[in-house]
VOGU-3710 file (C-alpha; in Angstrom, 3 decimals, decimal comma):
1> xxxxxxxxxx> -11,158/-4,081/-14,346  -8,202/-5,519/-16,342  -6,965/-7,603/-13,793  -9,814/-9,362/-13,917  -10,142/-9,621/-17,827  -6,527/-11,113/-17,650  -7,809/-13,924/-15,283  -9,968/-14,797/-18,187  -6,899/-15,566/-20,154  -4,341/-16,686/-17,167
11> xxxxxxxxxx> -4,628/-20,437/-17,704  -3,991/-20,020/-21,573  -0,503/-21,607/-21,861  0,135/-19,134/-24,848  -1,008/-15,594/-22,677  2,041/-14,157/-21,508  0,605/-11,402/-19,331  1,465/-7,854/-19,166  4,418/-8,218/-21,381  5,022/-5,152/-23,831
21> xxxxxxxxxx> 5,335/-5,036/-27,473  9,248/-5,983/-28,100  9,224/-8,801/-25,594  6,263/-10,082/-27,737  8,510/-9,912/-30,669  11,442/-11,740/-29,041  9,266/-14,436/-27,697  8,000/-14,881/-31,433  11,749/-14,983/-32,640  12,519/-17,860/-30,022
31> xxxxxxxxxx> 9,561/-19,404/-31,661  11,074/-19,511/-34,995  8,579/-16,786/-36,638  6,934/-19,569/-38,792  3,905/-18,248/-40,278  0,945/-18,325/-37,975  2,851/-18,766/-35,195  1,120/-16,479/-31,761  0,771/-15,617/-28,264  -1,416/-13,547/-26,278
41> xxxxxxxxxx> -0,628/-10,573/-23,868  -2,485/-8,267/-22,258  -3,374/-4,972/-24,113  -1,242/-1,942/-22,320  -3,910/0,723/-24,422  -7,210/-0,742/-23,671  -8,091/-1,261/-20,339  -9,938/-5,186/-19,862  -8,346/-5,681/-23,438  -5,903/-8,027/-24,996
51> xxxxxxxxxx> -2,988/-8,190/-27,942  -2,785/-10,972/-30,281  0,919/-11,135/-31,844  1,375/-13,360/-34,812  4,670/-13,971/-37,139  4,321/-13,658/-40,706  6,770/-13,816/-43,421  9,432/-13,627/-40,557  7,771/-10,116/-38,706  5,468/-9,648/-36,389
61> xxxxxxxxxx> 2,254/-8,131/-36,739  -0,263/-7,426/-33,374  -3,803/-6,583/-33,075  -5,487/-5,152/-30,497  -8,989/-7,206/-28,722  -10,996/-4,894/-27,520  -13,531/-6,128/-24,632  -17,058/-5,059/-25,309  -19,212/-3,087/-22,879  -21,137/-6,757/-22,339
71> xxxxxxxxxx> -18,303/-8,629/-21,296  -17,344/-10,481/-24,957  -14,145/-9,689/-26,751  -13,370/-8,918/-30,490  -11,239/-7,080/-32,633  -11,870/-3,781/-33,949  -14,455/-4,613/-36,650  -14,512/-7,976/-36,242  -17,496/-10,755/-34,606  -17,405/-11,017/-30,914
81> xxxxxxxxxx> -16,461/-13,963/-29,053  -17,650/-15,085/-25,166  -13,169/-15,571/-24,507  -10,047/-14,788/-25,480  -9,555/-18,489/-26,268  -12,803/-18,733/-28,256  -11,513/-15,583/-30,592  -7,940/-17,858/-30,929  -9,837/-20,674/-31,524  -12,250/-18,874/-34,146
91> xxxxxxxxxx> -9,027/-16,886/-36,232  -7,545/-20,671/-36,575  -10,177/-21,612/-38,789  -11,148/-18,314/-40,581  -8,175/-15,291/-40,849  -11,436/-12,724/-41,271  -9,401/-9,938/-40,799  -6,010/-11,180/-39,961  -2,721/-11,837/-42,229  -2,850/-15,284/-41,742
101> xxxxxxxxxx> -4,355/-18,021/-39,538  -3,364/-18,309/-36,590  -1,808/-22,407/-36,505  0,476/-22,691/-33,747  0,728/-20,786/-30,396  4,016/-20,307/-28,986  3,394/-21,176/-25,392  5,406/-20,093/-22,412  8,560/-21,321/-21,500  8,867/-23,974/-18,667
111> xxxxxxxxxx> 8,912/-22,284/-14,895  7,376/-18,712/-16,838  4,003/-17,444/-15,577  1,710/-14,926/-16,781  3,446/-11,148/-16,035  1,926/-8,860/-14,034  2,889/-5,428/-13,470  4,585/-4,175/-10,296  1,196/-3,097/-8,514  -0,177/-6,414/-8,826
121> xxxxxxxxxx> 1,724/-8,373/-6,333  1,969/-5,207/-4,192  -1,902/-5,329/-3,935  -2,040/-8,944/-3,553  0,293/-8,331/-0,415  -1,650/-5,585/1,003  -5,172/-7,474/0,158  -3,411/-10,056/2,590  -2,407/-7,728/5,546  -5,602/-6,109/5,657
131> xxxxxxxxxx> -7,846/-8,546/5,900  -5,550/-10,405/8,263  -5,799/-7,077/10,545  -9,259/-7,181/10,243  -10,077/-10,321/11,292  -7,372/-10,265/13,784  -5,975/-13,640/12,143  -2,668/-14,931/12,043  -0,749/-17,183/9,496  -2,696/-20,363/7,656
141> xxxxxxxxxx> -5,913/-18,775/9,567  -6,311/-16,101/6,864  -7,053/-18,389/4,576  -10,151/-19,279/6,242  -11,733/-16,098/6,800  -15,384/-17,257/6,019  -17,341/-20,985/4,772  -16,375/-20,544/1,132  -16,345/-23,555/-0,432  -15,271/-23,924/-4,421
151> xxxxxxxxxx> -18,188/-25,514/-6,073  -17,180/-26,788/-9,315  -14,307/-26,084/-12,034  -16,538/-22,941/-13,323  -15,091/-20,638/-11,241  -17,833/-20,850/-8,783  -18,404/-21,238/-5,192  -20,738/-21,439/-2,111  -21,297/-19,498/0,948  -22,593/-21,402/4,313
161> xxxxxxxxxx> -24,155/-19,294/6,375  -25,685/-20,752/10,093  -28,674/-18,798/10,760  -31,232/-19,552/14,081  -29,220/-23,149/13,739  -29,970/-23,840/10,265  -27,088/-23,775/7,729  -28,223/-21,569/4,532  -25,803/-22,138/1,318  -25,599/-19,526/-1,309
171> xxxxxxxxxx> -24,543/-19,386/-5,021  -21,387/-17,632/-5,814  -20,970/-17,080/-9,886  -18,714/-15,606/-11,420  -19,334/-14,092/-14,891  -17,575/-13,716/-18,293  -15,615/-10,555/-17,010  -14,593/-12,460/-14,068  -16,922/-10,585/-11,398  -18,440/-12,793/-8,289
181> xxxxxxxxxx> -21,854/-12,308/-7,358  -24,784/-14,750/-5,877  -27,839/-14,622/-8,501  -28,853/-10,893/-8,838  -26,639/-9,753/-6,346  -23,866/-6,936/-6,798  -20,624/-7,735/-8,761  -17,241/-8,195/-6,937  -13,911/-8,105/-8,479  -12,667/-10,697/-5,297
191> xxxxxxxxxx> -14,375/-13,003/-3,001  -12,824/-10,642/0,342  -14,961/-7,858/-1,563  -17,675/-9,818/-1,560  -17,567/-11,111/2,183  -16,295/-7,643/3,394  -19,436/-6,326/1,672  -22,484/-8,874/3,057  -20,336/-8,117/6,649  -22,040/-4,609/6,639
201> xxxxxxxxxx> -25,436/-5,375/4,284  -27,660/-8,224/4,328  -28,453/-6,655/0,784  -30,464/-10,441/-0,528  -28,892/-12,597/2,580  -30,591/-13,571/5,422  -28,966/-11,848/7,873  -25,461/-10,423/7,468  -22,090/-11,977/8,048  -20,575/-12,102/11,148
211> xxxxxxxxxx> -18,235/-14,838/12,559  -15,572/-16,460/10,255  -15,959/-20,509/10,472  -12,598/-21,988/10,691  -11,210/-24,950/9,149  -11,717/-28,335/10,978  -9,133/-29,292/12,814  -7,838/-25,539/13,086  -7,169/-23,839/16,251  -10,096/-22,407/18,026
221> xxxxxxxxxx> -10,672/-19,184/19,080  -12,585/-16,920/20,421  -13,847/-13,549/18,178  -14,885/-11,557/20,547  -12,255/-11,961/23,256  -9,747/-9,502/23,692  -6,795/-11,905/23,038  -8,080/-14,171/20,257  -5,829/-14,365/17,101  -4,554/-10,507/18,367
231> xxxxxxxxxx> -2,198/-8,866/16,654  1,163/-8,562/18,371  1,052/-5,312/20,466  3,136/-2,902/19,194  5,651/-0,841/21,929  3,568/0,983/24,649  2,776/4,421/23,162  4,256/4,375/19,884  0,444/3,618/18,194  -2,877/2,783/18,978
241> xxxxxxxxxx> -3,740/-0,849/19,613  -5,930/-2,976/17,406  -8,768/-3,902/18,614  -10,656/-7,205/17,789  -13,542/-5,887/15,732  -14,486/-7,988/12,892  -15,718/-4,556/11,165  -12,893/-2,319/10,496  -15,274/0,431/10,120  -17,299/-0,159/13,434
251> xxxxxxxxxx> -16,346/2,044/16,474  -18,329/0,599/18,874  -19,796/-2,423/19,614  -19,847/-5,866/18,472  -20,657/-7,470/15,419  -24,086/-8,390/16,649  -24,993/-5,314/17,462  -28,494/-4,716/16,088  -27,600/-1,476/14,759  -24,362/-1,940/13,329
261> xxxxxxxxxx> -25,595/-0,720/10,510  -26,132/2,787/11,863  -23,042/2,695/13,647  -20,538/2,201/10,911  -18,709/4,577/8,442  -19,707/4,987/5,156  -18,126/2,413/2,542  -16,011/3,770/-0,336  -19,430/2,588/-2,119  -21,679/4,380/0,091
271> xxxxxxxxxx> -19,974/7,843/-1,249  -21,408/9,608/-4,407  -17,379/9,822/-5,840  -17,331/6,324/-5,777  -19,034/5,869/-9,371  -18,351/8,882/-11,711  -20,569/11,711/-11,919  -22,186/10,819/-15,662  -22,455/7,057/-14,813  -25,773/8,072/-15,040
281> xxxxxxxxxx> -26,994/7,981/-18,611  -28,992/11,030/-18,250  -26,053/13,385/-17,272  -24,470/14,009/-20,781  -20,504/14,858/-19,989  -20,315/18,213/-21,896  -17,892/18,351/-25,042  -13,971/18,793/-24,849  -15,011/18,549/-20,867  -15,383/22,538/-21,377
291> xxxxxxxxxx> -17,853/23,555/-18,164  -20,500/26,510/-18,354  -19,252/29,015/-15,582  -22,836/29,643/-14,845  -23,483/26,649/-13,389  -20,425/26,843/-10,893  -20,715/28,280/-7,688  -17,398/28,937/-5,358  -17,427/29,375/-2,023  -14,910/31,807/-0,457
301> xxxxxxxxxx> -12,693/30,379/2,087  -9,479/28,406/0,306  -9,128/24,725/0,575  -5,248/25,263/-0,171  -2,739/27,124/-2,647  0,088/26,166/-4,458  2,404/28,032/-7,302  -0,716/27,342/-9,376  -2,626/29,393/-7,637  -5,753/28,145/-5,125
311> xxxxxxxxxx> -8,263/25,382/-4,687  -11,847/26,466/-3,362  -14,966/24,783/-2,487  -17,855/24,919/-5,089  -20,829/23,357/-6,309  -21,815/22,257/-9,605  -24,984/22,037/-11,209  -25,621/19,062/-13,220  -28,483/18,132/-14,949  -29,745/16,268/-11,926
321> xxxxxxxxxx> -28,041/16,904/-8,741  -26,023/19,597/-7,582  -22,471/18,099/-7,250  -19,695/19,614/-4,449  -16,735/19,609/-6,150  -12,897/21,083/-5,671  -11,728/23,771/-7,657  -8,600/24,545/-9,011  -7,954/28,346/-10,080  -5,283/29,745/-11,713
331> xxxxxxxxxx> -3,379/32,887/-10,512  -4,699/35,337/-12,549  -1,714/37,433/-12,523  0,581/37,881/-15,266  -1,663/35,404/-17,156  1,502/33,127/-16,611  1,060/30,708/-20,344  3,025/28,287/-18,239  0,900/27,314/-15,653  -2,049/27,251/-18,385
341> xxxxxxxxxx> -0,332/24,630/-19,832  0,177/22,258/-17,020  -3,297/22,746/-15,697  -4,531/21,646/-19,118  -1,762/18,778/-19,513  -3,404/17,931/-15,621  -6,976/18,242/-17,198  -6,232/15,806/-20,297  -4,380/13,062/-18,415  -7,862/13,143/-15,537
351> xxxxxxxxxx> -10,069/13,047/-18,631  -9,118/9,683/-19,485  -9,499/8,485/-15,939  -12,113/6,627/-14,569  -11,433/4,664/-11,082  -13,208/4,923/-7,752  -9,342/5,235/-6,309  -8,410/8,271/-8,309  -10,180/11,611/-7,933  -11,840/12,257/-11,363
361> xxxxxxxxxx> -11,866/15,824/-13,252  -15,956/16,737/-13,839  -14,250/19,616/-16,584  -12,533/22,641/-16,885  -13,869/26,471/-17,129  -12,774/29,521/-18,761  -13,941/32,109/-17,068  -12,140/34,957/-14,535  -9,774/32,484/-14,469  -8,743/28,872/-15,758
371> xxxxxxxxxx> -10,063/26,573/-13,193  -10,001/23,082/-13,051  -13,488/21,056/-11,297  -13,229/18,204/-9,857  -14,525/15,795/-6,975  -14,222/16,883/-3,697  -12,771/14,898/-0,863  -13,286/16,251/1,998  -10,909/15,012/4,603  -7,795/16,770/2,527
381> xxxxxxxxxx> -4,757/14,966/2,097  -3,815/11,477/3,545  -0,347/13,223/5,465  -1,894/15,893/7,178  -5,006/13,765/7,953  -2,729/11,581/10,183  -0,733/14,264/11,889  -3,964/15,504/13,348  -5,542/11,714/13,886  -2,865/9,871/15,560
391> xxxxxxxxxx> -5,456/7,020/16,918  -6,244/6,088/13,413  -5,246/2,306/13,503  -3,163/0,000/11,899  -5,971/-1,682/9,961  -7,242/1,956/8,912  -4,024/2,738/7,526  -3,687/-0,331/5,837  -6,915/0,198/4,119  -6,412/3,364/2,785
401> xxxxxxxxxx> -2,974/2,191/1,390  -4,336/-0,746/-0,452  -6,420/1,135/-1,938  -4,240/3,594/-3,333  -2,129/0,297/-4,793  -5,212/-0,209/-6,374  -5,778/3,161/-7,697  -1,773/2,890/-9,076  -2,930/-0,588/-10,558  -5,420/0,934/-12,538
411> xxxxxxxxxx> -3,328/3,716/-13,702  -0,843/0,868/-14,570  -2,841/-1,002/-17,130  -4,162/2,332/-18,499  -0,189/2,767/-19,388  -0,021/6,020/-17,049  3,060/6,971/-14,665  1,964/9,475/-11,882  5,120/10,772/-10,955  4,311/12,435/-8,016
421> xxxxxxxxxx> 2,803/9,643/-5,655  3,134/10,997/-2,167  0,424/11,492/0,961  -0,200/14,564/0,574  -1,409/13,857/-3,343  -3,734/11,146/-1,452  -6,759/12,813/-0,367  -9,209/11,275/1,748  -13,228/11,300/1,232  -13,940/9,506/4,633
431> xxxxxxxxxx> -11,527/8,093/7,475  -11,607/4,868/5,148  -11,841/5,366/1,281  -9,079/7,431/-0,169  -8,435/8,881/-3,906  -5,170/9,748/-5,769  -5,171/13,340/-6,683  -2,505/15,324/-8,579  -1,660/14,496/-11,959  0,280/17,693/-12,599
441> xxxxxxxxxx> 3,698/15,528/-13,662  1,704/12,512/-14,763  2,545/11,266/-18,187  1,325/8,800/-20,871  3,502/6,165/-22,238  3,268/4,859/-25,829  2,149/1,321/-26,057  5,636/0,304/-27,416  7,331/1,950/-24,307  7,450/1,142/-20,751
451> xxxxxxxxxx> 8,992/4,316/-19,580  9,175/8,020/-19,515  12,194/9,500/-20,320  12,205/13,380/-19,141  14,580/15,859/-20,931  15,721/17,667/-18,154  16,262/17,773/-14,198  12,896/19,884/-13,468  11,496/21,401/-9,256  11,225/17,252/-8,777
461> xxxxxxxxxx> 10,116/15,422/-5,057  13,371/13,815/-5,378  12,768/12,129/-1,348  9,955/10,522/-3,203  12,242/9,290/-6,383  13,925/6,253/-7,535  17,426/6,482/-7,989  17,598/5,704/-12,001  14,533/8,833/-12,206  17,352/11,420/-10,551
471> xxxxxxxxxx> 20,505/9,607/-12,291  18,567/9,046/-15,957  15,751/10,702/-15,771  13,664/7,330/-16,294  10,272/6,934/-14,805  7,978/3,466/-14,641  5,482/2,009/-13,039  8,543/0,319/-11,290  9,598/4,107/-10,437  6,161/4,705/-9,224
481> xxxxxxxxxx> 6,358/1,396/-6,736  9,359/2,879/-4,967  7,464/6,209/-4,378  4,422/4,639/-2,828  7,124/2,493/-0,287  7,893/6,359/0,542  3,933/7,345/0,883  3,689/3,608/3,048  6,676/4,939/5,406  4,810/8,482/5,800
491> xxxxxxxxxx> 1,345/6,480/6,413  2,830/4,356/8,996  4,612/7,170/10,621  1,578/9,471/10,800  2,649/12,225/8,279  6,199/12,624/8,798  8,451/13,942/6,442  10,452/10,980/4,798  14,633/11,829/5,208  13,374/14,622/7,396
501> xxxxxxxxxx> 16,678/17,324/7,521  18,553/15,984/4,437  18,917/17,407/1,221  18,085/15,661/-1,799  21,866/15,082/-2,697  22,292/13,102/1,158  19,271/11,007/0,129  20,969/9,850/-2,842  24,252/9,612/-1,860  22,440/7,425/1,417
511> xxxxxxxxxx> 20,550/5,319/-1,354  23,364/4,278/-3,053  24,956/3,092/-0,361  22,248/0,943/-0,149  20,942/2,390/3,094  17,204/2,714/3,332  14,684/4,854/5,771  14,386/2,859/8,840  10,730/1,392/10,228  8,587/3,802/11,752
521> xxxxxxxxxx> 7,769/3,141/15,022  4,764/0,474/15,793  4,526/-0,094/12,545  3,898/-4,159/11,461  6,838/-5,862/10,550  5,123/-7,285/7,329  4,345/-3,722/6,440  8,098/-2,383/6,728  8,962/-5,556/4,632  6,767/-4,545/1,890
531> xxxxxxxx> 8,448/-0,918/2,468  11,862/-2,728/1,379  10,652/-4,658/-1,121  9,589/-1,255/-2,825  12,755/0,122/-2,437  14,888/-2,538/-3,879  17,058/-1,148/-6,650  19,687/-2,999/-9,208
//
């Protein structure tokens, strides 16, 4: 993932982060724009990629690194290098391609860090939460979920593990793209991934992991007692209690259970959406994503319907398996050109999409009707999911949200806004791994840009909006943070409507008053906080 690629780069004093292609330029002006003169930002076209911006003959000229499908980075046409800072290094000596060495890097001011965009630190927040509800820790604790020590100034660490009262200690490397694994293990983008996964798999361990070892000196508790580092209790009815369960996904029993491993839900990466459906070299995605309509079978009963017309049940033939997937089919009716066009503007923005957070589009037919295919999840959406599953607990819901932040992360750094975050565009494959669906009002943004600007006031979620997207028109990422504070508050609440009985034109008038949606009941303090945070407008 980028996020990763950028760590790669983060302690560069010249990478300025997810900065955009003017503030590149102004940085270079405050430089002086003597020849040569660079920095380094993260690419907002190619996903894992960089920018290198360089002055010469007082303008600014940027080229795009590209990271290669092994982990090194060049640019287009050029030799690879193992870093970013290797590539610098090499276009100081030899321009091979450039307009001019590269001799001086403008470094960031004093106090500035590397920028991230808006669903970075909402992640980082949410990464937090959940694995503090999971572990049922509390403050300084959390950062002591496991024995992880660092091992070196590689980037690499080791993992104790007591076993029949010997203690085992286990490589933790991390690679050039910035993944964590022990030798021939599977790849993590974070070291909670990587603990959260050996908790359910011994997969090369031992045995798997179980009981966090605190810090010496640290308070001690007690795991499996039923007031150990608890969470406070929320009011008496409002929600269901956590339970201490150091597997969010167990329902029964404890963690040394001999068949936790039967007992427990499937993992996002259990699910055959997680990876996409031609990950497999042998499955050859077909051309323009154009399906043959003999290969698709529908079933009859509707999933749902819209103004578009319905969404079915089918199943696919690929060349290997037969895939279940969702189906979107156009009304057939007045052959509407219309709708045509936003299910193929839908189609191109999913084409380009590839996350385990975001449902993915397998192609579209022409047949009876325009229909679009894609993965099936089968819980339905995220809103009415909770009205119907009201014991679903805190840590659940916590999950699932995170991992929509990461979903919107990725769509981030692929410079997409979705425009219509909400829960019921959050469908869920199991009770714990959820995808972003509906990119019916997504749009693209040019690399130079950092916004959409819409022509005209169009049939818009405004409860969901920011204020400057129904005053200007103007949609961000930043616009897109506010509307997933909205899908938090309906999470938390259990599918309410947000604002329920005003009209859009109370909402607004409320929001610029600088009145907000109040915290749902039972819902953890640090999650309403994050709520407000989303919501804060200037």
């Amino acid at each position: 993932m980028a996020g990763n690629a950028a760590d790669n780069a983060n302690h560069l004093p010249y990478f300025f982060g997810n900065i955009t292609r003017e503030e590149a330029e102004d940085y270079l002006v405050q430089g002086g724009m003597a020849d040569g003169l660079y920095l380094l930002r993260q690419s907002r076209n190619y996903l894992g990629g960089f920018a290198l911006s360089v002055a010469h003959n007082r303008k600014a000229h940027h080229y795009t690194i590209e990271r290669e499908l092994n982990g090194t980075y060049a640019i287009s046409g050029g030799r690879t290098h193992a870093s970013p800072a290797d590539l610098c290094h090499y276009h100081s000596q030899e321009p091979d391609g450039l307009i001019c060495l590269l001799k001086k890097p403008f470094n960031r001011p004093p106090g500035v860090q590397p920028k991230t965009g808006p669903f970075e630190d909402l992640k980082e927040n949410l990464i937090r939460e959940y694995v503090k509800q999971t572990w049922n820790l509390q403050g300084d604790t959390v950062s002591s979920l496991c024995r992880i020590r660092a091992r070196d100034n590689n980037g690499s660490y080791a993992l104790c593990l007591l076993h029949e009262g010997k203690v085992l200690h286990y490589r933790i490397d991390r690679d050039k793209t910035g993944k964590l694994s022990i030798p021939e293990g599977k790849k993590f983008d974070t070291l909670w991934q990587l603990v959260e996964h050996y908790s359910y798999k011994p997969d090369g361990l031992l045995r798997v992991l179980t009981v966090p070892c605190q810090k010496i000196g640290a308070q001690m508790g007690h795991p499996h007692s039923s007031n150990a580092h608890s969470v406070p209790a929320p009011p008496q009815g409002s929600r269901p209690e956590s339970t201490v369960s150091f597997n969010p996904y167990e329902p029964t029993g404890g963690p040394w259970a001999p068949d936790r491993g039967l007992q427990r839900e499937a993992l996002p990466m259990d699910t055959e959406v997680y990876e996409s459906p031609y990950a497999d070299p042998e499955e050859i995605r077909p051309k323009e994503v154009y399906l043959d309509r003999s290969l698709l079978t529908l079933e009859d009963n509707e999933l749902g319907s819209g103004n578009f017309g319905t969404v079915k049940k089918g199943y696919y033939q690929m060349k290997k398996v037969v895939k279940t997937v969702a189906v979107k089919i156009l009304k057939n009716e007045a052959n509407n050109p219309a709708l045509k066009d936003e299910l193929l503007a839908e189609a191109n923005v999913m084409q380009q999409l590839d996350n385990p957070y975001i449902v993915r589009m397998i192609g579209i037919c022409e047949a009876e009707s325009w229909m679009l295919v894609m993965e099936m999840a089968e819980l339905g959406p995220l809103n009415k999911y909770l009205q119907q599953n009201r014991h679903i607990k805190d840590k659940n819901i916590i999950e699932l949200v995170h991992q929509v932040s990461m979903g919107m992360k990725y769509l981030e750094e692929c410079n997409f806004v979705h425009r219509d975050l909400a829960a019921r565009n959050v469908l869920l494959v199991t009770q714990h791994y959820a995808k972003i669906s509906d990119f019916g009002l997504s749009k693209a943004l040019s690399a130079d840009e950092n916004y959409y600007k819409a022509q005209t006031h169009g049939k818009w979620p405004v409860k969901w909006y920011a204020p400057e997207c129904i005053n200007y028109y103007k949609f961000s990422s930043k616009s897109d943070v506010w509307s997933f504070g909205v899908l938090m508050w309906e999470a938390f609440s259990y599918g309410q409507k947000p604002y329920r009985g005003m009209k859009g034109s109370e909402v607004t008038a409320m929001l610029e008053k600088g009145e907000r949606m109040g915290c749902p009941p039972g819902c953890p303090r640090e999650m309403y906080d994050l709520m407000n945070l989303c919501w804060t407008y200037e």
